[in-house]
C-alpha positions as CSV (number, residue, x, y, z in Angstrom):
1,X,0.0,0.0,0.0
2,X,1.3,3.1,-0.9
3,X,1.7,6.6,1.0
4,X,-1.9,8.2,1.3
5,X,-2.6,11.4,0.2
6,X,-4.6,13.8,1.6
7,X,-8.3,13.9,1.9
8,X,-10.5,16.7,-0.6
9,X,-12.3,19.0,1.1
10,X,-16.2,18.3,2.1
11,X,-16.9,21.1,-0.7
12,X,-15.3,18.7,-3.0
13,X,-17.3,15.8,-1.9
14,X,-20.7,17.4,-2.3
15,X,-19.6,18.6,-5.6
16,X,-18.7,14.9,-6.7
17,X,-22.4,13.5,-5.0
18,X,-24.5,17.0,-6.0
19,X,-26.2,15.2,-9.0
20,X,-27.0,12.4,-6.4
21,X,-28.1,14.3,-3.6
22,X,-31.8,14.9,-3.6
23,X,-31.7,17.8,-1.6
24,X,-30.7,21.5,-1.5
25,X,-27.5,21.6,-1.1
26,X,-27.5,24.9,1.4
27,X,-28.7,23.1,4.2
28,X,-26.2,20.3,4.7
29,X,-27.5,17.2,5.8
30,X,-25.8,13.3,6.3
31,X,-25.4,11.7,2.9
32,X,-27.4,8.7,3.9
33,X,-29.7,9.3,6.6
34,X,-30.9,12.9,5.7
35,X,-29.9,13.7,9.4
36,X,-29.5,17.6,9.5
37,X,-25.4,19.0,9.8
38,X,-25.4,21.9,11.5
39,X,-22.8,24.5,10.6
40,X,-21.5,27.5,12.6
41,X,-20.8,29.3,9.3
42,X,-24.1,31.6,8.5
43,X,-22.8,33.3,4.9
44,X,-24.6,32.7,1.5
45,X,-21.9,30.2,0.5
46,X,-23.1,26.4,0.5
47,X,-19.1,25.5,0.0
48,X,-18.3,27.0,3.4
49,X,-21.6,26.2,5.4
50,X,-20.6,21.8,4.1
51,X,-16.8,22.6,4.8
52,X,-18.1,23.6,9.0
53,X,-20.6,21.3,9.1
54,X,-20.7,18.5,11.6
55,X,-20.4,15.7,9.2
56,X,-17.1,13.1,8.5
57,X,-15.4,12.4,5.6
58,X,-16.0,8.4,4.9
59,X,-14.5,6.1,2.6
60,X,-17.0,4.8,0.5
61,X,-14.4,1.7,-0.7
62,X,-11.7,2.1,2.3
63,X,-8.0,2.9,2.4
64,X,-7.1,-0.4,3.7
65,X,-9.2,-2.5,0.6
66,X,-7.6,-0.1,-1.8
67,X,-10.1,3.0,-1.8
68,X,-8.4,6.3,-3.6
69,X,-8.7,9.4,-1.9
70,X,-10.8,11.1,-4.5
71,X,-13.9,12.8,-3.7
72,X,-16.0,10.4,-5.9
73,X,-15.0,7.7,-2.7
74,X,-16.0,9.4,0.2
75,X,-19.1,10.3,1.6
76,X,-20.0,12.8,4.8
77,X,-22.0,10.9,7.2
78,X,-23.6,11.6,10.9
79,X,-21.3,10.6,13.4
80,X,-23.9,7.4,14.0
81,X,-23.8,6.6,10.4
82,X,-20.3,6.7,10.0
83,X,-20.1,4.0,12.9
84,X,-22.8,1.7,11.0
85,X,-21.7,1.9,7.3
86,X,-20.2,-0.9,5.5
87,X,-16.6,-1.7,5.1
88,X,-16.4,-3.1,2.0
89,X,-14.9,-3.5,-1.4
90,X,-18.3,-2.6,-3.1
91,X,-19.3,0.4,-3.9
92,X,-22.8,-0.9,-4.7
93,X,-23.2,-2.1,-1.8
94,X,-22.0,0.7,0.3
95,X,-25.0,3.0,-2.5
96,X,-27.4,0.2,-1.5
97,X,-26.9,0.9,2.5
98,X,-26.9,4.4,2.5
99,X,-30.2,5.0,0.0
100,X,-31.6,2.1,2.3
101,X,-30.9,4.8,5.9
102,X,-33.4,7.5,7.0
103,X,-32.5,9.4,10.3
104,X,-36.3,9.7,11.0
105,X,-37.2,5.9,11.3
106,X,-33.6,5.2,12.8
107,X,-34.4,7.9,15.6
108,X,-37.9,6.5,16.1
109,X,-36.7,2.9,16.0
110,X,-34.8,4.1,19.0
111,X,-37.6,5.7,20.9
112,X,-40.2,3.4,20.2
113,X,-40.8,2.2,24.2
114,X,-42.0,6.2,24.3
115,X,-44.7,5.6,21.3
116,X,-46.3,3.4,24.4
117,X,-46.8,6.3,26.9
118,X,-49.3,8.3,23.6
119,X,-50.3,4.9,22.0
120,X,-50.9,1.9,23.7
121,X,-53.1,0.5,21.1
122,X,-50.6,-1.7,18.8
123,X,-52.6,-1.5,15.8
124,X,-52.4,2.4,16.1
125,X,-48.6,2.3,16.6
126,X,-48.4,0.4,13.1
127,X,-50.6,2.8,11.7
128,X,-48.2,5.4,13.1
129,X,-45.1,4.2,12.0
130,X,-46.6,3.3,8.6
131,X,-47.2,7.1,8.5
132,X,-44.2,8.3,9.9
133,X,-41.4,5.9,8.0
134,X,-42.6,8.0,4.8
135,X,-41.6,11.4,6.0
136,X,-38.8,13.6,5.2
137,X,-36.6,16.3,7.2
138,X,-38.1,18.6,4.8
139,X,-41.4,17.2,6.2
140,X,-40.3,17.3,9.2
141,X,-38.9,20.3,9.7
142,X,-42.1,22.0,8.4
143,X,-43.7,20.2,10.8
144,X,-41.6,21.5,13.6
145,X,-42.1,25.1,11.9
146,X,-46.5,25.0,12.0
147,X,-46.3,24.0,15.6
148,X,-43.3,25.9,17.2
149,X,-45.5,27.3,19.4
150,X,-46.8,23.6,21.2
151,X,-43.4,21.9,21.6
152,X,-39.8,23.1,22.2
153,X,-36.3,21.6,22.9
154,X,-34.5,20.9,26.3
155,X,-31.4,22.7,25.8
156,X,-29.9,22.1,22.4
157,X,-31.7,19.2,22.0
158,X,-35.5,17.9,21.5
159,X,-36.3,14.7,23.9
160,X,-37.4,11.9,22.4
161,X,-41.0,12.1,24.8
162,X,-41.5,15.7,23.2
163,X,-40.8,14.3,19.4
164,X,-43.0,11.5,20.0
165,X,-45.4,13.4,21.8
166,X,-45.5,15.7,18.8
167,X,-45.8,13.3,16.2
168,X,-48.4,11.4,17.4
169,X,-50.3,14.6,17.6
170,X,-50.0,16.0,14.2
171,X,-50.7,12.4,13.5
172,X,-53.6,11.9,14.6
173,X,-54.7,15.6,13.4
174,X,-53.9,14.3,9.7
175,X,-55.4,10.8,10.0
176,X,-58.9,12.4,11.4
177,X,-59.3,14.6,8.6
């Protein structure tokens, strides 16, 4: 194995994967689950809000299995994502993983003991997550916007009682009508 080089820039990665995003590319976002990236840079330049974000550079084909250092072989992930991707000599199936991740399901997945406290019904909790797998940050976020005035964050950060307690609401407010 030879020396490695350096790794491009995130600016470079989203402009090798901008015809394969499927999303604006001023709000930048994990490459596979659609998990929001937060950026301390504020400016009207999308190269410099990806290049702060809170996203890491990933291998798509890794060093160690022969993977170049070229912006076409990496991909910025969530912290959590990064952790679960595939290590492997494929790049189809590393594609096939990431299109197959949605930050929305994975974080209700993880909360799903709170879906009990708001339905206890389990034929209303697959109806809710047949709902809910479907939906977008874009949804989401809009969503978030309509109802800003119900539900708020703890700290930085929205608990997963409030999310679910907020879903289920708007769910049931969409399913009645």
């Amino acid at each position: 194995m030879g020396k490695r080089s350096s790794s491009p820039s995130k600016a470079a990665i989203v402009d090798a994967w901008k015809d394969w995003l499927e999303w604006d590319l001023d709000e930048p976002r994990c490459f596979a689950c659609d998990k929001p990236a937060y950026s301390d840079y504020r400016g009207n330049n999308y190269r410099k809000r990806w290049e702060q974000a809170h996203l890491e550079k990933a291998h798509i084909i890794p060093h160690a299995l022969s993977g170049p250092n070229t912006p076409d072989n990496y991909f910025l992930l969530c912290s959590e994502c990064h952790r679960l991707a595939p290590t492997t000599a494929y790049r189809e199936d590393f594609l096939k993983w990431a299109k197959a991740q949605n930050y929305i399901t994975r974080r209700l997945e993880t909360i799903r003991s709170e879906l009990n406290t708001f339905l206890s019904d389990p034929k209303e909790q697959e109806q809710f997550f047949k709902w809910s797998s479907h939906l977008s940050y874009d949804d989401l976020k809009d969503m978030l916007s309509k109802h800003k005035d119900l539900f708020t964050t703890h700290g930085s950060s929205m608990p997963a009682s409030t999310f679910v307690a907020m879903l289920v609401r708007i769910w049931r407010e969409q399913t009645a009508s």
